[in-house]
LUMLOKE-22455 format. One record per residue: residue number from 1; x, y, z of N, C-alpha, C in turn. Coordinates in Angstrom, 1 decimal, decimal comma. Example, Ala and Ser with C-alpha at 12.3 -4.5 7.8 and 13.67 -1.06 7.14 Angstrom:
2
<site nr="1" n_px="13,2" n_py="-5,7" n_pz="7,8" ca_px="12,3" ca_py="-4,5" ca_pz="7,8" c_px="13,2" c_py="-3,3" c_pz="7,8"/>
<site nr="2" n_px="12,8" n_py="-2,2" n_pz="7,1" ca_px="13,7" ca_py="-1,1" ca_pz="7,1" c_px="12,9" c_py="0,0" c_pz="7,9"/>
end
This chain:
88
<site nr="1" n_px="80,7" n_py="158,0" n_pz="108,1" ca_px="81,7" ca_py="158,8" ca_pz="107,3" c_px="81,1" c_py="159,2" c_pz="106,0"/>
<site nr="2" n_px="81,3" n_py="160,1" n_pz="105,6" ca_px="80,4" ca_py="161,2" ca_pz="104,5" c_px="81,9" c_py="161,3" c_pz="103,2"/>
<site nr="3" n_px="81,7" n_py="160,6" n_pz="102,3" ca_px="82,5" ca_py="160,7" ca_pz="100,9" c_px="82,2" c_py="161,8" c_pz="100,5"/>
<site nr="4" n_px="83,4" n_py="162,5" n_pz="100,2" ca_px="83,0" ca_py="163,4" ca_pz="99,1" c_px="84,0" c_py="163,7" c_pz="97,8"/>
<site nr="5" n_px="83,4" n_py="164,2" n_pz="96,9" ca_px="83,8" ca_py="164,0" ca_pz="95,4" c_px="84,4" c_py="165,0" c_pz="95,0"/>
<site nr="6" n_px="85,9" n_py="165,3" n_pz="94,3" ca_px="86,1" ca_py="166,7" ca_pz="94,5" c_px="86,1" c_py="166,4" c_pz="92,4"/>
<site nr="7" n_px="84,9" n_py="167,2" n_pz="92,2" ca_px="84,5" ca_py="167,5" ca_pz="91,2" c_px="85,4" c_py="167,8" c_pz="90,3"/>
<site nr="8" n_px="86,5" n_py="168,9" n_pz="90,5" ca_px="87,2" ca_py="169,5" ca_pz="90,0" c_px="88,6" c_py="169,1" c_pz="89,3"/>
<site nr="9" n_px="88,8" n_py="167,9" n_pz="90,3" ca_px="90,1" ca_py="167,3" ca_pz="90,4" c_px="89,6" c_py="166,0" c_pz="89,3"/>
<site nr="10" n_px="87,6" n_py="165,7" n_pz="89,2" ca_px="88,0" ca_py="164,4" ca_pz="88,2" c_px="88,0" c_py="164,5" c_pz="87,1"/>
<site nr="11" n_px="87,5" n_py="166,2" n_pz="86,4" ca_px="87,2" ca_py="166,5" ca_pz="85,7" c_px="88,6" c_py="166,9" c_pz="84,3"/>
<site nr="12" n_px="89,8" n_py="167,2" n_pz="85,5" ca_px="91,2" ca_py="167,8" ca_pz="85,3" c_px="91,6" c_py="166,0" c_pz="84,8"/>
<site nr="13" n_px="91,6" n_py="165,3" n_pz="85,9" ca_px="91,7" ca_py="163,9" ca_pz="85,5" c_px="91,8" c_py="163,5" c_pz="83,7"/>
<site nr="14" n_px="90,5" n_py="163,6" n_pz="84,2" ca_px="89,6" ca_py="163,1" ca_pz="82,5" c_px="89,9" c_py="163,8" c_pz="81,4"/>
<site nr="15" n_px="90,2" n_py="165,2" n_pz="81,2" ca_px="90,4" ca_py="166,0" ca_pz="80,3" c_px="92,2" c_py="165,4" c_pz="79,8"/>
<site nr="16" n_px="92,9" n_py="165,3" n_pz="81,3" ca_px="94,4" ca_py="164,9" ca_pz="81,1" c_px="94,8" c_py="163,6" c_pz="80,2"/>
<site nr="17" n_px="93,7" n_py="163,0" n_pz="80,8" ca_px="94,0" ca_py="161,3" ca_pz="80,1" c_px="93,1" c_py="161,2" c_pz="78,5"/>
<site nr="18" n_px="92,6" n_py="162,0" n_pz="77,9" ca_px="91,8" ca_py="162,2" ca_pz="76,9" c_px="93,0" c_py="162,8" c_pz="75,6"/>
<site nr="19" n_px="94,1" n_py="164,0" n_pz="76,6" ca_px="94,4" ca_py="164,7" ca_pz="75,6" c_px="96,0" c_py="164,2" c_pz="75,4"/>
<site nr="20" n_px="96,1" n_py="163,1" n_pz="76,7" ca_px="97,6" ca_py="162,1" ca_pz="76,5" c_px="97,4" c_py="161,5" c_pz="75,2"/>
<site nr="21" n_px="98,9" n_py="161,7" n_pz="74,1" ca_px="99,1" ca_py="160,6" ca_pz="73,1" c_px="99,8" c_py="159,4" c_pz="73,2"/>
<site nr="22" n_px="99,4" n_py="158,3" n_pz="72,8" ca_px="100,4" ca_py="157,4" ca_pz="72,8" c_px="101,5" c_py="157,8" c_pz="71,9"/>
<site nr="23" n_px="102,8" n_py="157,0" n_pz="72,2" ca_px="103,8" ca_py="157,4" ca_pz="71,4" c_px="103,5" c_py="156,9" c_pz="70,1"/>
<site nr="24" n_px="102,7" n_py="155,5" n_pz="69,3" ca_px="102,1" ca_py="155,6" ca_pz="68,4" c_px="101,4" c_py="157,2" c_pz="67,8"/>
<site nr="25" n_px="100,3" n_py="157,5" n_pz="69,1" ca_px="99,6" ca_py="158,1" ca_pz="68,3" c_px="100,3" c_py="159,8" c_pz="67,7"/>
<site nr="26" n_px="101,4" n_py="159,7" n_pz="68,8" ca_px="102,2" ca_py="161,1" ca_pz="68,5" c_px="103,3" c_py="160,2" c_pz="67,1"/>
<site nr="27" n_px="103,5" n_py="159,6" n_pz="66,4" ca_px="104,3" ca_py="158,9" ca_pz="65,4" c_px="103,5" c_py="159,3" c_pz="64,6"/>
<site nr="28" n_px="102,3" n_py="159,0" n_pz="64,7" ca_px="101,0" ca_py="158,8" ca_pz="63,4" c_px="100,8" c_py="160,6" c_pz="62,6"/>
<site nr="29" n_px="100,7" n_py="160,7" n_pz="64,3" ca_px="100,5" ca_py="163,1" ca_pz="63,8" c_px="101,9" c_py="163,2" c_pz="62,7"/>
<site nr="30" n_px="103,0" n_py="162,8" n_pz="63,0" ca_px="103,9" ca_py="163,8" ca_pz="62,7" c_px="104,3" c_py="163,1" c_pz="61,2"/>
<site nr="31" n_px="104,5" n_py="161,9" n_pz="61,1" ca_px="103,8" ca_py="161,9" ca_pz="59,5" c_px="103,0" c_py="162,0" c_pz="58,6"/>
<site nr="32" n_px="101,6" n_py="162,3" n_pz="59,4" ca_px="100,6" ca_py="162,7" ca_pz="58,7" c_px="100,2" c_py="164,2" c_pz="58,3"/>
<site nr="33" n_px="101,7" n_py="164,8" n_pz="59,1" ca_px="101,9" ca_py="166,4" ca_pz="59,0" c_px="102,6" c_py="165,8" c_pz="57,4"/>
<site nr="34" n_px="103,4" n_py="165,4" n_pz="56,8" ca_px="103,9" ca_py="165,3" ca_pz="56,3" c_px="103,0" c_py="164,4" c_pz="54,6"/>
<site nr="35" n_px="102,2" n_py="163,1" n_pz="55,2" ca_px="101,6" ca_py="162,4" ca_pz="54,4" c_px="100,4" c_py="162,3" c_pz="55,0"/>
<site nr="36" n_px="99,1" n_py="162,8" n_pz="54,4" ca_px="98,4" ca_py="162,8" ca_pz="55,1" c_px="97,4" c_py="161,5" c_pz="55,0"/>
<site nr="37" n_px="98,1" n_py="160,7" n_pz="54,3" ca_px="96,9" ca_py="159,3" ca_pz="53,9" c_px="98,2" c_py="158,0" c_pz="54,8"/>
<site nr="38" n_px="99,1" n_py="158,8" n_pz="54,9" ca_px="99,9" ca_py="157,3" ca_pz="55,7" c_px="99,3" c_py="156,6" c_pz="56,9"/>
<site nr="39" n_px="99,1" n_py="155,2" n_pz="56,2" ca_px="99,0" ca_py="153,7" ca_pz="57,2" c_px="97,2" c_py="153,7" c_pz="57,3"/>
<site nr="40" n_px="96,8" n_py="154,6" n_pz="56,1" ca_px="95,1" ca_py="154,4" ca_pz="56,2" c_px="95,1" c_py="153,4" c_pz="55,2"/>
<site nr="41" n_px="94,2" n_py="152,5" n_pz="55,1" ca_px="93,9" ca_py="151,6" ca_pz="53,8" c_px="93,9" c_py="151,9" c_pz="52,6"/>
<site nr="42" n_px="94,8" n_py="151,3" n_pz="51,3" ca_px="94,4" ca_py="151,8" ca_pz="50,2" c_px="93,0" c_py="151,7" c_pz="49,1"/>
<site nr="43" n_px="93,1" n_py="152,1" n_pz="48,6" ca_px="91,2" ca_py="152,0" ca_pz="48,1" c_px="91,6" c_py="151,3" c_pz="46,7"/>
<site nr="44" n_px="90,5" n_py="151,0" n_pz="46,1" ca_px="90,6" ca_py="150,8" ca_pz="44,4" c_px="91,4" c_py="151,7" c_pz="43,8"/>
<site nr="45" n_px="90,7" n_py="153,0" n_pz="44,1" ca_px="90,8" ca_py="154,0" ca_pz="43,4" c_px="92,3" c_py="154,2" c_pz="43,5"/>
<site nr="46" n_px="93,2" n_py="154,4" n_pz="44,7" ca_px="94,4" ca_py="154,9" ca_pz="44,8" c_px="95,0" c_py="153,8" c_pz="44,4"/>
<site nr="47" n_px="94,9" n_py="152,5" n_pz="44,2" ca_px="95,6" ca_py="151,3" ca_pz="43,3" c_px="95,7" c_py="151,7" c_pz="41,3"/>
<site nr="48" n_px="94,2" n_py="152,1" n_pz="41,3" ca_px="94,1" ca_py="152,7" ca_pz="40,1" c_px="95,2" c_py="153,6" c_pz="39,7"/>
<site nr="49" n_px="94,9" n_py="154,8" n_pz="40,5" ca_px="95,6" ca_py="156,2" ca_pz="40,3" c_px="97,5" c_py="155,4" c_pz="40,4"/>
<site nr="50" n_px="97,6" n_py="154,5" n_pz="41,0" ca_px="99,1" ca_py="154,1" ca_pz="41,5" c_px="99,4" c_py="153,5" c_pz="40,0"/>
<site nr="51" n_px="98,7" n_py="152,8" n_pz="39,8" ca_px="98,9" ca_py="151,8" ca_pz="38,4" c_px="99,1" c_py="153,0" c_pz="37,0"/>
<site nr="52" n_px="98,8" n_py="154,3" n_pz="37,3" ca_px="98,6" ca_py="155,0" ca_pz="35,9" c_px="99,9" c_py="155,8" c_pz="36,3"/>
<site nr="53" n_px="100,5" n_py="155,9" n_pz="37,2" ca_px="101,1" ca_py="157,0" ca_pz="37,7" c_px="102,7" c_py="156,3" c_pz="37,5"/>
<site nr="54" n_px="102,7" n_py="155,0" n_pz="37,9" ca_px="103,8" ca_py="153,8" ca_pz="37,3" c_px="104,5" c_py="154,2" c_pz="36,3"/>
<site nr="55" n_px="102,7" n_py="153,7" n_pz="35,0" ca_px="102,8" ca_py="153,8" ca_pz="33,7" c_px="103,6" c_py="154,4" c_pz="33,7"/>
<site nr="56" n_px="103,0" n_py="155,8" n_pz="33,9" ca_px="103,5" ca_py="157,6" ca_pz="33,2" c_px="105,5" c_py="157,1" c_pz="33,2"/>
<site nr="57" n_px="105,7" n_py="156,7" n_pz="34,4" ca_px="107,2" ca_py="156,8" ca_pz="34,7" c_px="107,7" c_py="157,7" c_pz="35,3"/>
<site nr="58" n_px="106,4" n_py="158,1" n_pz="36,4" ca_px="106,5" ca_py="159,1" ca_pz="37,2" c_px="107,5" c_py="158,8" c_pz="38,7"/>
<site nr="59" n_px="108,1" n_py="159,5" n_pz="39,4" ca_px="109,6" ca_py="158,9" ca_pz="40,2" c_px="108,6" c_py="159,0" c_pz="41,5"/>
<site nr="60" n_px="109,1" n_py="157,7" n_pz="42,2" ca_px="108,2" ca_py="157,6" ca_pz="43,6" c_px="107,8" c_py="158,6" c_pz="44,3"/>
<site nr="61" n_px="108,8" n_py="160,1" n_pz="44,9" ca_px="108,5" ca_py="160,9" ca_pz="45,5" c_px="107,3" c_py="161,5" c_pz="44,8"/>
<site nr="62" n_px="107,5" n_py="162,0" n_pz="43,6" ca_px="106,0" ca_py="162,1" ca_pz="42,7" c_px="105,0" c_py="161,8" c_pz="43,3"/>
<site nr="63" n_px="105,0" n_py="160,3" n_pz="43,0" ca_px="104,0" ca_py="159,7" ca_pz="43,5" c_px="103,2" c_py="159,3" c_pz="44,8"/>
<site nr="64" n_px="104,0" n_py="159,7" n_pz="46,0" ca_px="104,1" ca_py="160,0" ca_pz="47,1" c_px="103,3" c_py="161,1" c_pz="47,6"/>
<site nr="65" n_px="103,9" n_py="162,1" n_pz="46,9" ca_px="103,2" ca_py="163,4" ca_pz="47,1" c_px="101,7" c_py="163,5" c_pz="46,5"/>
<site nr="66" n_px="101,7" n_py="163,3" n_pz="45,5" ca_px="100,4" ca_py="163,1" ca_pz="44,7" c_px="99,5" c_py="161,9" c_pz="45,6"/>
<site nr="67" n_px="100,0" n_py="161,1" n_pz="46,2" ca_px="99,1" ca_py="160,2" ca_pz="46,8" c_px="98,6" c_py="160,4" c_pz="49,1"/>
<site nr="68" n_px="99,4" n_py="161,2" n_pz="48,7" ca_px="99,6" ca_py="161,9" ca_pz="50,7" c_px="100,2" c_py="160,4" c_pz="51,1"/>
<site nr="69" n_px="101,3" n_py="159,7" n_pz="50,7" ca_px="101,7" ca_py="158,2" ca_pz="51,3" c_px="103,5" c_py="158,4" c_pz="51,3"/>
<site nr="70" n_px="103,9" n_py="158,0" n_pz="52,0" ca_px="105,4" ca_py="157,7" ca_pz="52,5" c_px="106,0" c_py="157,3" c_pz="51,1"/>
<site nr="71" n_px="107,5" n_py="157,2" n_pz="50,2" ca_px="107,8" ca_py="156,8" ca_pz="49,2" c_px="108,3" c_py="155,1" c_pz="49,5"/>
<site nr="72" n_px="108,3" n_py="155,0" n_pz="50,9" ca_px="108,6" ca_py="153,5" ca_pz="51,4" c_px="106,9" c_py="152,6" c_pz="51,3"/>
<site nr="73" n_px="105,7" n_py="153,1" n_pz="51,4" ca_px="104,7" ca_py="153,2" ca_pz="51,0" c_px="104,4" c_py="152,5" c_pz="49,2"/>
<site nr="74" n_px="104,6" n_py="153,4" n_pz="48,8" ca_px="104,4" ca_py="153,5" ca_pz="47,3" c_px="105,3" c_py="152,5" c_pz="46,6"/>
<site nr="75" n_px="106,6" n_py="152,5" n_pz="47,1" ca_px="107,6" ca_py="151,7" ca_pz="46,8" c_px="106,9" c_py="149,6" c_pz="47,5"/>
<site nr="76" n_px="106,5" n_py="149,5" n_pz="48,6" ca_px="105,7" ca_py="148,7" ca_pz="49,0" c_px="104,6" c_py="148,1" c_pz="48,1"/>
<site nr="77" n_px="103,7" n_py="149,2" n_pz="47,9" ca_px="102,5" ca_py="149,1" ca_pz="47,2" c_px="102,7" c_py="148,2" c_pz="45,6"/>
<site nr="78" n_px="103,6" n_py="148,9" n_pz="44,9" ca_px="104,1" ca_py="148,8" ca_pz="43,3" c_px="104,9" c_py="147,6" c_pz="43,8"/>
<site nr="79" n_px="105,4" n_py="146,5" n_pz="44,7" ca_px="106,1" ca_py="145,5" ca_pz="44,5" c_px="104,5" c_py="144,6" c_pz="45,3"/>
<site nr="80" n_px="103,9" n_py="144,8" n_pz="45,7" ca_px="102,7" ca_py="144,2" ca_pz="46,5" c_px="101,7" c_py="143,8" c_pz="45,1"/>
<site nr="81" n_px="101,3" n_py="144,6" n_pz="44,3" ca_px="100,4" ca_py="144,7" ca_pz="43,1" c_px="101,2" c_py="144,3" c_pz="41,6"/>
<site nr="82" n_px="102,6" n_py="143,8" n_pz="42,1" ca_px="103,2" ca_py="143,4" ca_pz="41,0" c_px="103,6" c_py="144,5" c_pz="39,8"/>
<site nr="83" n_px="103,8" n_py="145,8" n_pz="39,7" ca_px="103,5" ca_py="146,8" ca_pz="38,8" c_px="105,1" c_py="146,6" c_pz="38,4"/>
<site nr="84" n_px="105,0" n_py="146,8" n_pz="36,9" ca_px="106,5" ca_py="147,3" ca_pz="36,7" c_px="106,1" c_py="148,7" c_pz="35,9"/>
<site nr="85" n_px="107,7" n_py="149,1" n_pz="36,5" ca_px="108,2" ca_py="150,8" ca_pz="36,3" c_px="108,8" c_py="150,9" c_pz="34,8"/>
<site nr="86" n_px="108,5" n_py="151,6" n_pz="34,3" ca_px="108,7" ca_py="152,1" ca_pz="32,7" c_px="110,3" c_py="152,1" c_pz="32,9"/>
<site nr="87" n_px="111,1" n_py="151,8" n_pz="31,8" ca_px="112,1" ca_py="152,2" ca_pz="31,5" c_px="112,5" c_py="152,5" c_pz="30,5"/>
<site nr="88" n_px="113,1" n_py="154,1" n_pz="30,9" ca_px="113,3" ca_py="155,1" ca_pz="29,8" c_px="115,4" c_py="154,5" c_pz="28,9"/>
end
């Protein structure tokens, strides 16, 4: 008996299962349409930039936007690093 390979059909295969998202990974796109640094690790630098941005007494979404991060994010971050918010 003689196997044969239908080339065409594994190739449709492979391409199908490559271009499937998990429903994570379709979660991830559609906030990142929105925030494009959400759920990557924060750096020095963006703790820095977070810590001056506090100071200023700049309002979360601000800071959100300015940082590509969710305001549930930033709001997270500033209780995680202990930071207090200016009051005017």
């Amino acid at each position: 008996m003689k196997l044969t390979i239908d080339t065409e059909f594994l190739i449709n295969e492979v391409e199908n299962k490559s271009t499937k998202l998990s429903s994570y990974q379709k979660m991830l796109k559609r906030i990142r349409g929105n925030y494009p640094k959400a759920y990557f690790p924060w750096t020095q630098e963006d703790d820095l930039l977070l810590k001056s941005k506090v100071k200023m007494g700049l309002k979360t979404s601000l800071i959100a936007e300015i940082h590509g991060r969710t305001p549930s994010a930033i709001n997270s971050r500033i209780k995680k690093q202990r930071l207090k918010r200016k009051k005017f």
